[in-house]
PDBQT receptor file of N, H, CA, C and O in Angstrom, charges set to zero:
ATOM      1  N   UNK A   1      -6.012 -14.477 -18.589  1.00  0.00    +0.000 N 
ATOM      2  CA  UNK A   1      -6.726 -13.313 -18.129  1.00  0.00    +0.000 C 
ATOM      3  C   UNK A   1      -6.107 -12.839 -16.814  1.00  0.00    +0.000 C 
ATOM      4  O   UNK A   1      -6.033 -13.482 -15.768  1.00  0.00    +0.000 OA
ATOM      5  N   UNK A   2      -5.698 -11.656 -17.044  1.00  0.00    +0.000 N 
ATOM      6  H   UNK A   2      -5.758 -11.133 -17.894  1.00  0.00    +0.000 HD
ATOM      7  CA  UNK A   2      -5.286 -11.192 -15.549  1.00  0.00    +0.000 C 
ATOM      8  C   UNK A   2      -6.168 -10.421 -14.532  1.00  0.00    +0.000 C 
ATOM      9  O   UNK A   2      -6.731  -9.368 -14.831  1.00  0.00    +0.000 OA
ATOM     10  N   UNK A   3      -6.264 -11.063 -13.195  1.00  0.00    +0.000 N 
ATOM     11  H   UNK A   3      -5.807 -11.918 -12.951  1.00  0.00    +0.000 HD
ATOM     12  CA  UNK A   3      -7.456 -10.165 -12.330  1.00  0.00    +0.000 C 
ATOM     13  C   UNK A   3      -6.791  -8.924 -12.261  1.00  0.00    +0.000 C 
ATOM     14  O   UNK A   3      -5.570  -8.909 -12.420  1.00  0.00    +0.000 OA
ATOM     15  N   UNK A   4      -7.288  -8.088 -12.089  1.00  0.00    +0.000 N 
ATOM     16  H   UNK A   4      -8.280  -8.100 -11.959  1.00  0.00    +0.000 HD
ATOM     17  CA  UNK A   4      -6.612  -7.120 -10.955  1.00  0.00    +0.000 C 
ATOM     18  C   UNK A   4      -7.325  -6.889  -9.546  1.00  0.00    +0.000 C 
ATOM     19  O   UNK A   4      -8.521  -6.993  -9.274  1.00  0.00    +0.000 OA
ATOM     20  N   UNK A   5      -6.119  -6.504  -8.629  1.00  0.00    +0.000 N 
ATOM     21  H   UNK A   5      -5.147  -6.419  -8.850  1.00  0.00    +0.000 HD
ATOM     22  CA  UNK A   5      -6.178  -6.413  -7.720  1.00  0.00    +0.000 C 
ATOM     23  C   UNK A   5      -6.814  -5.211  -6.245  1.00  0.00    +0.000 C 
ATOM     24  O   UNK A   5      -5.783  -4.615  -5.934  1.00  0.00    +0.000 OA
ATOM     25  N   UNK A   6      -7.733  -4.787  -5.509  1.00  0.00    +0.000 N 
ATOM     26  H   UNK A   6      -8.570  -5.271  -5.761  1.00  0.00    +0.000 HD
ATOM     27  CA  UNK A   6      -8.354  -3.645  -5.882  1.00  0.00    +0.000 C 
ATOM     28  C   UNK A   6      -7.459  -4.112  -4.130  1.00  0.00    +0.000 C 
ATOM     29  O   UNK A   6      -7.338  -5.227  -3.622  1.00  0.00    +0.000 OA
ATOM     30  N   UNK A   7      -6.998  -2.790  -3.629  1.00  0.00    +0.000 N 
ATOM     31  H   UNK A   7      -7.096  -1.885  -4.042  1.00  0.00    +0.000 HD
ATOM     32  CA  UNK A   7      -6.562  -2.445  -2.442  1.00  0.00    +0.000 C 
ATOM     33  C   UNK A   7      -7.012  -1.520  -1.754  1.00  0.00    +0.000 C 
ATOM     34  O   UNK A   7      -7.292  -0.469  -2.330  1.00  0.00    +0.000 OA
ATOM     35  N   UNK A   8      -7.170  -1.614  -0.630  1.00  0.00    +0.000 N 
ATOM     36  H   UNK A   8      -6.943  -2.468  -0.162  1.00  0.00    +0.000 HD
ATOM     37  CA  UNK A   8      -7.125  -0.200   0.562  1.00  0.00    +0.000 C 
ATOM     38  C   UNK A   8      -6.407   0.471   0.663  1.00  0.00    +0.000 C 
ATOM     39  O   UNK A   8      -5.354   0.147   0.115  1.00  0.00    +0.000 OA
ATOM     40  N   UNK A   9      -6.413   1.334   1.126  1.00  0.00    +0.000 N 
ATOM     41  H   UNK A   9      -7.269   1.597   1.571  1.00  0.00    +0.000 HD
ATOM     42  CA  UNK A   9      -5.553   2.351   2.110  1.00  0.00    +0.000 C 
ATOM     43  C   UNK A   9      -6.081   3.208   3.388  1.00  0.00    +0.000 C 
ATOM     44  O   UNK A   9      -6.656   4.271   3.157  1.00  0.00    +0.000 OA
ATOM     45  N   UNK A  10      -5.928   2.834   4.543  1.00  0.00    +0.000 N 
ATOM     46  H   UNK A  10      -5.461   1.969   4.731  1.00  0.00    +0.000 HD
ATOM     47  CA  UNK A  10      -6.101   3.127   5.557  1.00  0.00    +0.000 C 
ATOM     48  C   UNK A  10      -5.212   4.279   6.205  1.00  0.00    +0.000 C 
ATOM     49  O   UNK A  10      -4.085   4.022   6.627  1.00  0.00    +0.000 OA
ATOM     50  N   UNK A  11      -5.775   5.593   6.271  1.00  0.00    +0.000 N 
ATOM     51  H   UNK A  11      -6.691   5.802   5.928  1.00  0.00    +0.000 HD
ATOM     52  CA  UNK A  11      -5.197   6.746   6.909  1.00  0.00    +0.000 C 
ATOM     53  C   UNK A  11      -5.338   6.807   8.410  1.00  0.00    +0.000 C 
ATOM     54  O   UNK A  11      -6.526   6.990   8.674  1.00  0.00    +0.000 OA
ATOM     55  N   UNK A  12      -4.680   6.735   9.374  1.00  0.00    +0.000 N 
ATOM     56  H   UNK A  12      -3.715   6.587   9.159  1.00  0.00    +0.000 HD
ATOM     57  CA  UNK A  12      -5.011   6.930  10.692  1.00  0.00    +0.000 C 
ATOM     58  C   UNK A  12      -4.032   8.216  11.299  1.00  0.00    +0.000 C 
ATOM     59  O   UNK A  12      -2.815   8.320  11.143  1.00  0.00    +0.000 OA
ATOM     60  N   UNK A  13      -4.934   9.154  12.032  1.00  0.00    +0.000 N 
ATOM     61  H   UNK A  13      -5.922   9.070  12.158  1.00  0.00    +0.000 HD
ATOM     62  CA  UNK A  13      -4.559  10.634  12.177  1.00  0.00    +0.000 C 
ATOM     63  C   UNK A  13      -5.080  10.312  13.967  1.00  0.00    +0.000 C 
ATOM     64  O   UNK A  13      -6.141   9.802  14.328  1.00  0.00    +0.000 OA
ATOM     65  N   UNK A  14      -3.875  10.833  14.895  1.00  0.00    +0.000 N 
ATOM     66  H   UNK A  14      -3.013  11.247  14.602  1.00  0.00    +0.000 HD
ATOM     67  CA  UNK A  14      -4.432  10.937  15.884  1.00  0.00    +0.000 C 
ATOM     68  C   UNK A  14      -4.834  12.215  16.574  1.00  0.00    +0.000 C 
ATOM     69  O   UNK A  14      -4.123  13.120  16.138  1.00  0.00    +0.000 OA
ATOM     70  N   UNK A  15      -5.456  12.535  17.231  1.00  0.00    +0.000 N 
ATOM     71  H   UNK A  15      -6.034  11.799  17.586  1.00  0.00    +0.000 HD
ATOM     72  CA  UNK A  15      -5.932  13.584  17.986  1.00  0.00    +0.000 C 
ATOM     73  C   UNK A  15      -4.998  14.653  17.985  1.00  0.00    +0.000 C 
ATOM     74  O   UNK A  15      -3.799  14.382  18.042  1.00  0.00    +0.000 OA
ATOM     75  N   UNK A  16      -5.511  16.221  17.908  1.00  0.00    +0.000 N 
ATOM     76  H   UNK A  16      -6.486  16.442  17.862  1.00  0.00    +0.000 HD
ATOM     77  CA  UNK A  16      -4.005  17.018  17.959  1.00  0.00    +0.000 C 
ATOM     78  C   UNK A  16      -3.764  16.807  19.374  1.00  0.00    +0.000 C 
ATOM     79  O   UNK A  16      -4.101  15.740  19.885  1.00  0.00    +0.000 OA
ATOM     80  N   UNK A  17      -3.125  17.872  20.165  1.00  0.00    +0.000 N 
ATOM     81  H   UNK A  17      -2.851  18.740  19.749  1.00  0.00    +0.000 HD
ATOM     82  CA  UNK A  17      -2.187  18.070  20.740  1.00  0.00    +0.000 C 
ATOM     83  C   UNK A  17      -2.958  18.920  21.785  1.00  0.00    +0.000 C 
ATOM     84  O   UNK A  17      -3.658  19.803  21.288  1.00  0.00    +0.000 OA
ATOM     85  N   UNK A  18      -2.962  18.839  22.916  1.00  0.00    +0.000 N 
ATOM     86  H   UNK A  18      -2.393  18.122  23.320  1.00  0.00    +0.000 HD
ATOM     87  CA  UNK A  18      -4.348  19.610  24.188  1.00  0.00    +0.000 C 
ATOM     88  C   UNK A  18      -3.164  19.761  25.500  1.00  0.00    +0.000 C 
ATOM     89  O   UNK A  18      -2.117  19.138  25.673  1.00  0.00    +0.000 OA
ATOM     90  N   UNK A  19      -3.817  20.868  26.330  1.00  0.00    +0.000 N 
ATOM     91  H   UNK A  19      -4.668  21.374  26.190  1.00  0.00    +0.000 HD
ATOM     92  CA  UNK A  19      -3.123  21.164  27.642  1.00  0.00    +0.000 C 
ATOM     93  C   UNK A  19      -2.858  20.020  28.627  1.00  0.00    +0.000 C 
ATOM     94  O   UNK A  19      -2.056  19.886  29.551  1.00  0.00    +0.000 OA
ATOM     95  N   UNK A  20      -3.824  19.235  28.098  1.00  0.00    +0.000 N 
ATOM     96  H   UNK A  20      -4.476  19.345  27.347  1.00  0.00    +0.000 HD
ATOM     97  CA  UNK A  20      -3.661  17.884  29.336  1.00  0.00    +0.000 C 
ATOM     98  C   UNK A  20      -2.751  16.830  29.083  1.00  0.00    +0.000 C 
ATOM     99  O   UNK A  20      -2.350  16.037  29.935  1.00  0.00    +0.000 OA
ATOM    100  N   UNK A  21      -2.295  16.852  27.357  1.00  0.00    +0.000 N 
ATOM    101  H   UNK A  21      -2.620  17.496  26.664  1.00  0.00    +0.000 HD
ATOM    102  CA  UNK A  21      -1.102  16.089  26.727  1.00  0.00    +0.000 C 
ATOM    103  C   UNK A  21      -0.045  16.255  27.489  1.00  0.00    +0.000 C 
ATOM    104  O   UNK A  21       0.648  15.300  27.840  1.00  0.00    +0.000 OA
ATOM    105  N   UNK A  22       0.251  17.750  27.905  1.00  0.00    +0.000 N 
ATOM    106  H   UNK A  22      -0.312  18.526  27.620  1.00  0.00    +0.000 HD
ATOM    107  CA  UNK A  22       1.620  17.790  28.175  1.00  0.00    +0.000 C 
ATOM    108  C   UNK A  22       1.524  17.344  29.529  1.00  0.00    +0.000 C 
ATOM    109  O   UNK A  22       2.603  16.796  29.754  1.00  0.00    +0.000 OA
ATOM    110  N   UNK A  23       0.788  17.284  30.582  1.00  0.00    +0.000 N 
ATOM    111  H   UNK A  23      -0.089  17.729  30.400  1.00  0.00    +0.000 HD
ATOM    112  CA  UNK A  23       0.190  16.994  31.881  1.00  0.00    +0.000 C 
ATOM    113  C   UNK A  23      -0.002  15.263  32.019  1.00  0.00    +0.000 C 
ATOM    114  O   UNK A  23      -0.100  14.689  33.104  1.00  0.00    +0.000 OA
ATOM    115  N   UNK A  24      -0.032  14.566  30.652  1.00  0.00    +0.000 N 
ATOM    116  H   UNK A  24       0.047  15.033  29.771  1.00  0.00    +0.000 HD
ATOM    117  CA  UNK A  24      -0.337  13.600  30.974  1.00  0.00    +0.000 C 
ATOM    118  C   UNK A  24      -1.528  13.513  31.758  1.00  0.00    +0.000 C 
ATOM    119  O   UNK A  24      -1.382  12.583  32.551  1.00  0.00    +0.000 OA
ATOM    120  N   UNK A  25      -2.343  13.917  31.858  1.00  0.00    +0.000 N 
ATOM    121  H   UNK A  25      -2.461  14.673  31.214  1.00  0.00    +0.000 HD
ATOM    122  CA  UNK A  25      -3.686  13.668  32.500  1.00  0.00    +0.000 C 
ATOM    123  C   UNK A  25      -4.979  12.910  31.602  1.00  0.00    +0.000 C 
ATOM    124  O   UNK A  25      -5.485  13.386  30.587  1.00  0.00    +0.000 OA
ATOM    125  N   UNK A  26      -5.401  11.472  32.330  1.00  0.00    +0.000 N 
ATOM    126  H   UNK A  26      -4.990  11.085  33.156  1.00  0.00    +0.000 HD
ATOM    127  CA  UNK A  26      -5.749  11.015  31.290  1.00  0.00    +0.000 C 
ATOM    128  C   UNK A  26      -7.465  11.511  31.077  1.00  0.00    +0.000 C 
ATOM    129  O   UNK A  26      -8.329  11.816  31.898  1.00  0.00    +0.000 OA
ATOM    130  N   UNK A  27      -7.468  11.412  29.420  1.00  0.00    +0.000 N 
ATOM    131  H   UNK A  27      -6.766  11.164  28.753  1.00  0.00    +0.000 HD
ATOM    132  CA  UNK A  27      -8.747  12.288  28.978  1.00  0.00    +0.000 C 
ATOM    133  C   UNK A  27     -10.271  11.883  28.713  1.00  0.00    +0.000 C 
ATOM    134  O   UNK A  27     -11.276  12.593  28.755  1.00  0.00    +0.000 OA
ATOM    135  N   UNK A  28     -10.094  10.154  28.351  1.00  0.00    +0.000 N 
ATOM    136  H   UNK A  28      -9.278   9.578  28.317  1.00  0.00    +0.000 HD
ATOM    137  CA  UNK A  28     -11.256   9.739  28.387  1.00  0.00    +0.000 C 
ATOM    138  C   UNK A  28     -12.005   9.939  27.052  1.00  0.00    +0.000 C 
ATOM    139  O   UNK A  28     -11.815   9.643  25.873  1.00  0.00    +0.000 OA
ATOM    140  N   UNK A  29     -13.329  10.841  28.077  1.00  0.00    +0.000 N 
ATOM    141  H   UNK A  29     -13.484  11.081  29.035  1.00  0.00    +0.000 HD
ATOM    142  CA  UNK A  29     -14.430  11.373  26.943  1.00  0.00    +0.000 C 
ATOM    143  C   UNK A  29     -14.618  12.506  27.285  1.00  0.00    +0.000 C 
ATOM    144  O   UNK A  29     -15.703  13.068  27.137  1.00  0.00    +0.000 OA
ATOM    145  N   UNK A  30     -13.522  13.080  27.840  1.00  0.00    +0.000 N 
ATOM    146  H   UNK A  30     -12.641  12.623  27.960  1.00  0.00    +0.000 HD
ATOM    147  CA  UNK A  30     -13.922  14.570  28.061  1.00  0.00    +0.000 C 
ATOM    148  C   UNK A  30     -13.531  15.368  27.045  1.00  0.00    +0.000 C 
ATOM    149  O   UNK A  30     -12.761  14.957  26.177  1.00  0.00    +0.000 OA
ATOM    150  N   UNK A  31     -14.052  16.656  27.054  1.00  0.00    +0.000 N 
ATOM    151  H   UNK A  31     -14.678  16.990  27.759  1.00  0.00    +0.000 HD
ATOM    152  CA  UNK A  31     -14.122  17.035  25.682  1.00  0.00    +0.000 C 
ATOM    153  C   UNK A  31     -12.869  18.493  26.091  1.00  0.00    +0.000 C 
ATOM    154  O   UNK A  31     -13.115  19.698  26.136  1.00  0.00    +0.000 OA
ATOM    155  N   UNK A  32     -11.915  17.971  26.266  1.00  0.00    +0.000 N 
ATOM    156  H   UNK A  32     -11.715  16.992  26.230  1.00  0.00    +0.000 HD
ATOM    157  CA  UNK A  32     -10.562  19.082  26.052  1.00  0.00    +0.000 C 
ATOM    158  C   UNK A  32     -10.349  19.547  24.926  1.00  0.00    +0.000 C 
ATOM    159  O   UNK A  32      -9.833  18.823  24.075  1.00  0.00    +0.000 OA
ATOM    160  N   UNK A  33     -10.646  20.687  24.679  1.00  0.00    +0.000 N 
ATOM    161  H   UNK A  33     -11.065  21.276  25.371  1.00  0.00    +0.000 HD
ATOM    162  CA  UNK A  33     -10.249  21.579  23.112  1.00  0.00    +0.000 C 
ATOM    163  C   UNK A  33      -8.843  21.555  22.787  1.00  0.00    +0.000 C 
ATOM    164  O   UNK A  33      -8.040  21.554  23.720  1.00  0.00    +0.000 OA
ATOM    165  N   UNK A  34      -8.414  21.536  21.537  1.00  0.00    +0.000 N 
ATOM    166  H   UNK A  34      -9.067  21.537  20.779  1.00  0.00    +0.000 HD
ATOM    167  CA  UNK A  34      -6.699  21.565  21.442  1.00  0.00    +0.000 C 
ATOM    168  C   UNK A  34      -6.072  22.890  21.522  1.00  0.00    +0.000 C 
ATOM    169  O   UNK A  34      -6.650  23.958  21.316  1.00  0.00    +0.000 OA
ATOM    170  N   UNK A  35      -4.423  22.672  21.944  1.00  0.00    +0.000 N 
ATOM    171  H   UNK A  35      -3.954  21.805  22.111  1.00  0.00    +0.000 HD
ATOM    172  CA  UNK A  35      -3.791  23.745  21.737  1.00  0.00    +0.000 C 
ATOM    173  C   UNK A  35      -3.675  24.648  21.158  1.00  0.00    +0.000 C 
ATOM    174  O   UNK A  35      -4.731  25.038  20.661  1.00  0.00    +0.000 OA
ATOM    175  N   UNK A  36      -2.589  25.393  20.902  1.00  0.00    +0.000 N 
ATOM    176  H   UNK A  36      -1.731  25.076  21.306  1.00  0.00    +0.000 HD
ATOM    177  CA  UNK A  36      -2.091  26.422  19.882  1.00  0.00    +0.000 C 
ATOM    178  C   UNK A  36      -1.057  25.305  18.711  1.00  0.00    +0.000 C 
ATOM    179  O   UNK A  36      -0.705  25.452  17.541  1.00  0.00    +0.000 OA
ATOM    180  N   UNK A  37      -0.852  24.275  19.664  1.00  0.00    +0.000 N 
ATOM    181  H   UNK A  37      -1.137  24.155  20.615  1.00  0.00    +0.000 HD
ATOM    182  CA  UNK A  37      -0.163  23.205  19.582  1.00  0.00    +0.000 C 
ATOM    183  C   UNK A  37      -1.044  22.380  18.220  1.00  0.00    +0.000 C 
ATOM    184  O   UNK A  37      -0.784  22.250  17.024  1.00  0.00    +0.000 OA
ATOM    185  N   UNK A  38      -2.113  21.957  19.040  1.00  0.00    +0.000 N 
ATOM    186  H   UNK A  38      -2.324  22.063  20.012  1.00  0.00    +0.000 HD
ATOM    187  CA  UNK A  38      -2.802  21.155  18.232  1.00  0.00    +0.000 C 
ATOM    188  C   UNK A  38      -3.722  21.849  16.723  1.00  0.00    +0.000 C 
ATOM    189  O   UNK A  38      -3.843  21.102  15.752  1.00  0.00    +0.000 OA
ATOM    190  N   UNK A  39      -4.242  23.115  16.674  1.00  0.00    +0.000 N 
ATOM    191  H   UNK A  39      -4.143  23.722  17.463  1.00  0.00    +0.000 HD
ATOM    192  CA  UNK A  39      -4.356  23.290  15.970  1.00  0.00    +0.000 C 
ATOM    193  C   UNK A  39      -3.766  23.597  14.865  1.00  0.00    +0.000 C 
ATOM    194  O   UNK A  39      -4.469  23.858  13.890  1.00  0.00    +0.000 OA
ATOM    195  N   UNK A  40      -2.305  23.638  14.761  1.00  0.00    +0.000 N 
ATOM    196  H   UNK A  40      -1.733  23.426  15.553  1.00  0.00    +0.000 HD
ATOM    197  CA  UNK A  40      -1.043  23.425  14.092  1.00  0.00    +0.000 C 
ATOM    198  C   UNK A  40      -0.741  22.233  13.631  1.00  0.00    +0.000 C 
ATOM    199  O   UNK A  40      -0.199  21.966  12.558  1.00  0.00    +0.000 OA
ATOM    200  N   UNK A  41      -1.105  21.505  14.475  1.00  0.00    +0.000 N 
ATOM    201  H   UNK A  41      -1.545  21.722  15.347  1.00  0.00    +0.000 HD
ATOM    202  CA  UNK A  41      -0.848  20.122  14.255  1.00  0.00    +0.000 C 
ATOM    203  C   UNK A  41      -2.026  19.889  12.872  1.00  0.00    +0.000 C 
ATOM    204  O   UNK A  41      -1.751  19.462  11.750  1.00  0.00    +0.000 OA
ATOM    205  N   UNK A  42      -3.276  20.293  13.358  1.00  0.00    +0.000 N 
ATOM    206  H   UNK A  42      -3.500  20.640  14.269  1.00  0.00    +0.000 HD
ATOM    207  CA  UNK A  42      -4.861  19.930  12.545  1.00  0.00    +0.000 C 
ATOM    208  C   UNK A  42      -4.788  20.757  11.361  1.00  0.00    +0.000 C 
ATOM    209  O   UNK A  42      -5.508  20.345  10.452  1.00  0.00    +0.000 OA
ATOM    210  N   UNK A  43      -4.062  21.908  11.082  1.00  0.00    +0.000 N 
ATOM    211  H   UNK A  43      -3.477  22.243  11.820  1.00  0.00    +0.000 HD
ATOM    212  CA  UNK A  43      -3.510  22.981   9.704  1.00  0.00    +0.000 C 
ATOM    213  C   UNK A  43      -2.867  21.816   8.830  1.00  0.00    +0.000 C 
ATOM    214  O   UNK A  43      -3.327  21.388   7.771  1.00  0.00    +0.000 OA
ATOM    215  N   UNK A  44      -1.653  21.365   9.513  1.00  0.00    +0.000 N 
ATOM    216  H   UNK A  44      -1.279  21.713  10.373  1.00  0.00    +0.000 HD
ATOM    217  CA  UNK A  44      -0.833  20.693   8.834  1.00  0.00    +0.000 C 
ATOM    218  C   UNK A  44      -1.593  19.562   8.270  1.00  0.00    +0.000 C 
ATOM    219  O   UNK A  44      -2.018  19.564   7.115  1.00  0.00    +0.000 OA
ATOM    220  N   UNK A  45      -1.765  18.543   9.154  1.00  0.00    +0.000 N 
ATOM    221  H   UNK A  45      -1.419  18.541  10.092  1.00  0.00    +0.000 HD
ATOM    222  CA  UNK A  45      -2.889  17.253   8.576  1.00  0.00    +0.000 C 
ATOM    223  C   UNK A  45      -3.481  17.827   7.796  1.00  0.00    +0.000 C 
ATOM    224  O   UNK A  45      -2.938  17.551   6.726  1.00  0.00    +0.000 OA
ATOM    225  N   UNK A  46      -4.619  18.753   7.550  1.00  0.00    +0.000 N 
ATOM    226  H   UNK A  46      -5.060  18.977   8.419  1.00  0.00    +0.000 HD
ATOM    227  CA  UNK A  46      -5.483  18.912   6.272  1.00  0.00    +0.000 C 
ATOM    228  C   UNK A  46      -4.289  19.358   4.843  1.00  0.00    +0.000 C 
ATOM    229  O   UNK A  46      -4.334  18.959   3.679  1.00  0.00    +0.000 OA
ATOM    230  N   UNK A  47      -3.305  20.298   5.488  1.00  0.00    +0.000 N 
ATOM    231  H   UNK A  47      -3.267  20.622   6.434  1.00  0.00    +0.000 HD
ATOM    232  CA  UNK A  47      -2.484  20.476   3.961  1.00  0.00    +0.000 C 
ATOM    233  C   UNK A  47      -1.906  19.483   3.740  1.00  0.00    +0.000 C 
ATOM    234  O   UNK A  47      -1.670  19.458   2.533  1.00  0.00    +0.000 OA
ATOM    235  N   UNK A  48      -1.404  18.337   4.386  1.00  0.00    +0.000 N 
ATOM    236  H   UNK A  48      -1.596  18.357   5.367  1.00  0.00    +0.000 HD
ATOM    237  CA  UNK A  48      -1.250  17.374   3.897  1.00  0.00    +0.000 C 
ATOM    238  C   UNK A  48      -1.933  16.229   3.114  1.00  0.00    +0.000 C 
ATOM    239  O   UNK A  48      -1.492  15.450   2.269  1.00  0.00    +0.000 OA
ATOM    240  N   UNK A  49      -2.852  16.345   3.533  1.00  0.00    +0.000 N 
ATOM    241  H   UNK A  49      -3.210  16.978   4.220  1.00  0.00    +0.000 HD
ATOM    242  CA  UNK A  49      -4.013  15.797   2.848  1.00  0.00    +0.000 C 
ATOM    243  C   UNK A  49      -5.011  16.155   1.986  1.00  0.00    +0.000 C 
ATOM    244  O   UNK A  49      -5.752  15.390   1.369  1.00  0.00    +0.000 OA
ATOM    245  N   UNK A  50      -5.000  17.160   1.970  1.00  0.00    +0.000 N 
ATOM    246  H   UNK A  50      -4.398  17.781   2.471  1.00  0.00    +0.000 HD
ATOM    247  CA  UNK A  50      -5.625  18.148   0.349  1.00  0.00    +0.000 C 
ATOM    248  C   UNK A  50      -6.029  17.794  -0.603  1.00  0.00    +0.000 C 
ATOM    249  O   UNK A  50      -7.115  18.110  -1.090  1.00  0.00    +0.000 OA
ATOM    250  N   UNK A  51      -4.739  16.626  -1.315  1.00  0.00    +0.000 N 
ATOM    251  H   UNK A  51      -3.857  16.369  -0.919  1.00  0.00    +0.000 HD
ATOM    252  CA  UNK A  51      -5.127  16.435  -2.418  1.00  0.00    +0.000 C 
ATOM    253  C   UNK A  51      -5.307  14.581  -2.550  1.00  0.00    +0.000 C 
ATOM    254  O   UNK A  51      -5.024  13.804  -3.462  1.00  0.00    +0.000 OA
ATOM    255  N   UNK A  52      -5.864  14.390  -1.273  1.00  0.00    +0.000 N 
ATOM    256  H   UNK A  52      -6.094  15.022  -0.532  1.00  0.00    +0.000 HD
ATOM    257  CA  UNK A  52      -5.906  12.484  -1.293  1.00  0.00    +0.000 C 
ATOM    258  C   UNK A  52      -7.272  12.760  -1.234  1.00  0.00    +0.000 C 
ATOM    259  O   UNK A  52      -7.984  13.462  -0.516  1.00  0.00    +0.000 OA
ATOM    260  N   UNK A  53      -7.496  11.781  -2.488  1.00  0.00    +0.000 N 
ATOM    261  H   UNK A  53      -6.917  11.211  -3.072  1.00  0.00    +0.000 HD
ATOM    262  CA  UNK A  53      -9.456  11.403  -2.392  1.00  0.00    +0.000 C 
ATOM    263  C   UNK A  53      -9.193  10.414  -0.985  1.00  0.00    +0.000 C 
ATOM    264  O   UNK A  53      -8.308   9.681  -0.543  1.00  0.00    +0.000 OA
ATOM    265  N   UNK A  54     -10.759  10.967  -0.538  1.00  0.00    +0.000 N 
ATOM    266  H   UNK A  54     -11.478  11.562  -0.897  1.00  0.00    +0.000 HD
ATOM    267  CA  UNK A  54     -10.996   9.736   0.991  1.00  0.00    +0.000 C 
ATOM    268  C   UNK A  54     -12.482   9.763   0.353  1.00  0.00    +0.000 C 
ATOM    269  O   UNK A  54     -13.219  10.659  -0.058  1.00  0.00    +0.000 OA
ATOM    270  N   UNK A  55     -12.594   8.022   0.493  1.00  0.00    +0.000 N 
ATOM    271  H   UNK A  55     -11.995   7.294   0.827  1.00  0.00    +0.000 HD
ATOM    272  CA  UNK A  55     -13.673   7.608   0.083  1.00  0.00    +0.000 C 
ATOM    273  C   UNK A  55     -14.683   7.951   2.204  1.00  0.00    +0.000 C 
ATOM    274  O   UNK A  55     -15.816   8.424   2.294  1.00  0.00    +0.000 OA
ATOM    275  N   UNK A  56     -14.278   7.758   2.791  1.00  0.00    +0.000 N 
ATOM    276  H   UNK A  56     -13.357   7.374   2.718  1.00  0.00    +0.000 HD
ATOM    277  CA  UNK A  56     -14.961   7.732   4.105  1.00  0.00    +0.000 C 
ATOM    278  C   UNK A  56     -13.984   8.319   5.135  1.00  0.00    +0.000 C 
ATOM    279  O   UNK A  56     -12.789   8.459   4.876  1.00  0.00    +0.000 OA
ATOM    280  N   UNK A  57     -14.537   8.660   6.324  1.00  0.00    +0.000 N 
ATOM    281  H   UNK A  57     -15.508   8.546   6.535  1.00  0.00    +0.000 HD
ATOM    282  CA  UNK A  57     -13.870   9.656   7.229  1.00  0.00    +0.000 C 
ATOM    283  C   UNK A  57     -14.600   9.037   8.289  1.00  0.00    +0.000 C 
ATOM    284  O   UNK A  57     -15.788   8.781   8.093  1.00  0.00    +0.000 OA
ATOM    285  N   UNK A  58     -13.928   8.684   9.671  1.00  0.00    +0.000 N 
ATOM    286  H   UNK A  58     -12.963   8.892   9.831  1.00  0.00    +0.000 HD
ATOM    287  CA  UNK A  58     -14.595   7.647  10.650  1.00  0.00    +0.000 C 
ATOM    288  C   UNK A  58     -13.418   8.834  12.093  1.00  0.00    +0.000 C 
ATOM    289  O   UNK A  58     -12.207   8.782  12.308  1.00  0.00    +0.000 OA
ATOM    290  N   UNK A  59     -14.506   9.728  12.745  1.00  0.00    +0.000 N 
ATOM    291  H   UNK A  59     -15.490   9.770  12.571  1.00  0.00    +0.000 HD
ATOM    292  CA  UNK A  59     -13.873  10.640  13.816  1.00  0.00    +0.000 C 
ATOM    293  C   UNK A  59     -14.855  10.360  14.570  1.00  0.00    +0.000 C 
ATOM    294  O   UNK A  59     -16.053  10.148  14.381  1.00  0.00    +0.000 OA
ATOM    295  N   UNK A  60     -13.648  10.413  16.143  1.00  0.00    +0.000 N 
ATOM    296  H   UNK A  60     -12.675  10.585  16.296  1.00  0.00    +0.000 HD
ATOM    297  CA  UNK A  60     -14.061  10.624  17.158  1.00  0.00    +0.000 C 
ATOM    298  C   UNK A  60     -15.175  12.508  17.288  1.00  0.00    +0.000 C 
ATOM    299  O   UNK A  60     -14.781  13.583  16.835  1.00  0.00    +0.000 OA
ATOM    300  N   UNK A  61     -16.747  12.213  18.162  1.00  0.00    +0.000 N 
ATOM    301  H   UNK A  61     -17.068  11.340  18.530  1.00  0.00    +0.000 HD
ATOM    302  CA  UNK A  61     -17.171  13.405  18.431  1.00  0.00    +0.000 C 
ATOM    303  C   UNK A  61     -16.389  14.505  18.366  1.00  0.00    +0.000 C 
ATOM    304  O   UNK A  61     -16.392  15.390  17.510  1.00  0.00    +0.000 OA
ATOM    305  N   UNK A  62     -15.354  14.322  19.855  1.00  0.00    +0.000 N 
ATOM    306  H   UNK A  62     -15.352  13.603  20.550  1.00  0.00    +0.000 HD
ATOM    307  CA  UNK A  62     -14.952  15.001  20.748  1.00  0.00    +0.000 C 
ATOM    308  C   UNK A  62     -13.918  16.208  19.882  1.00  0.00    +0.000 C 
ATOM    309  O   UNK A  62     -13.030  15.782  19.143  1.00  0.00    +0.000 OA
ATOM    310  N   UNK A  63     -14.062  17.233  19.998  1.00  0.00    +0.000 N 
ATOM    311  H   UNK A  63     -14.784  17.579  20.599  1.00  0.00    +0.000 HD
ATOM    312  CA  UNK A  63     -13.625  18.412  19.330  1.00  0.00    +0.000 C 
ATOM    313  C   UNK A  63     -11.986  18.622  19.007  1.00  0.00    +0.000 C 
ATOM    314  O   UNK A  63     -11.650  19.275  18.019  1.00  0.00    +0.000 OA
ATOM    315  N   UNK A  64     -10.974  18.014  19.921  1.00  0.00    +0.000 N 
ATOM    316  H   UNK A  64     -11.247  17.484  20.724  1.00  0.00    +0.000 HD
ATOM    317  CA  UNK A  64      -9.972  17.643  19.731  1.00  0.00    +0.000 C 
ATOM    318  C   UNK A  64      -9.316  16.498  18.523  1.00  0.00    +0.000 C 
ATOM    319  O   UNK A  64      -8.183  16.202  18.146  1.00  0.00    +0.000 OA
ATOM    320  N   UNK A  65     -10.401  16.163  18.253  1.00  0.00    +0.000 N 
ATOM    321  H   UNK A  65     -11.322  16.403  18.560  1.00  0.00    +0.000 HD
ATOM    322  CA  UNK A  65     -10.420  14.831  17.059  1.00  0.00    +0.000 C 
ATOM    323  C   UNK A  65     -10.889  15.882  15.791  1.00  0.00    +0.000 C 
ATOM    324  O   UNK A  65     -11.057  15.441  14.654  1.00  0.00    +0.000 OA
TER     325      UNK A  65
């Protein structure tokens, strides 16, 4: 009898891209909105991801996430 084997897959997406990135200024929990930058960045991630079932979605509040 053969088991099969049931696996994960773990997606990890980091934060887009904000005025204080390029500043290096560190951000914490403050709630910095993203670029022109980052929301380019957040276009792309979703068309890339379109067509992957996600059983769960685990985001930071903060609006940049």
């Amino acid at each position: 009898m053969k088991h099969q084997i049931e696996s994960t897959r773990i997606i990890i997406v980091r934060h887009g891209d904000t005025a204080y990135n390029r500043e290096t200024i560190f951000r914490g929990t403050l709630d910095v909105p993203l670029s022109d930058v980052g929301y380019e960045q957040a276009r792309l991630t979703g068309l890339a991801l379109r067509d992957t079932p996600l059983a769960r979605v685990v985001s930071s509040p903060l609006s940049r996430a």
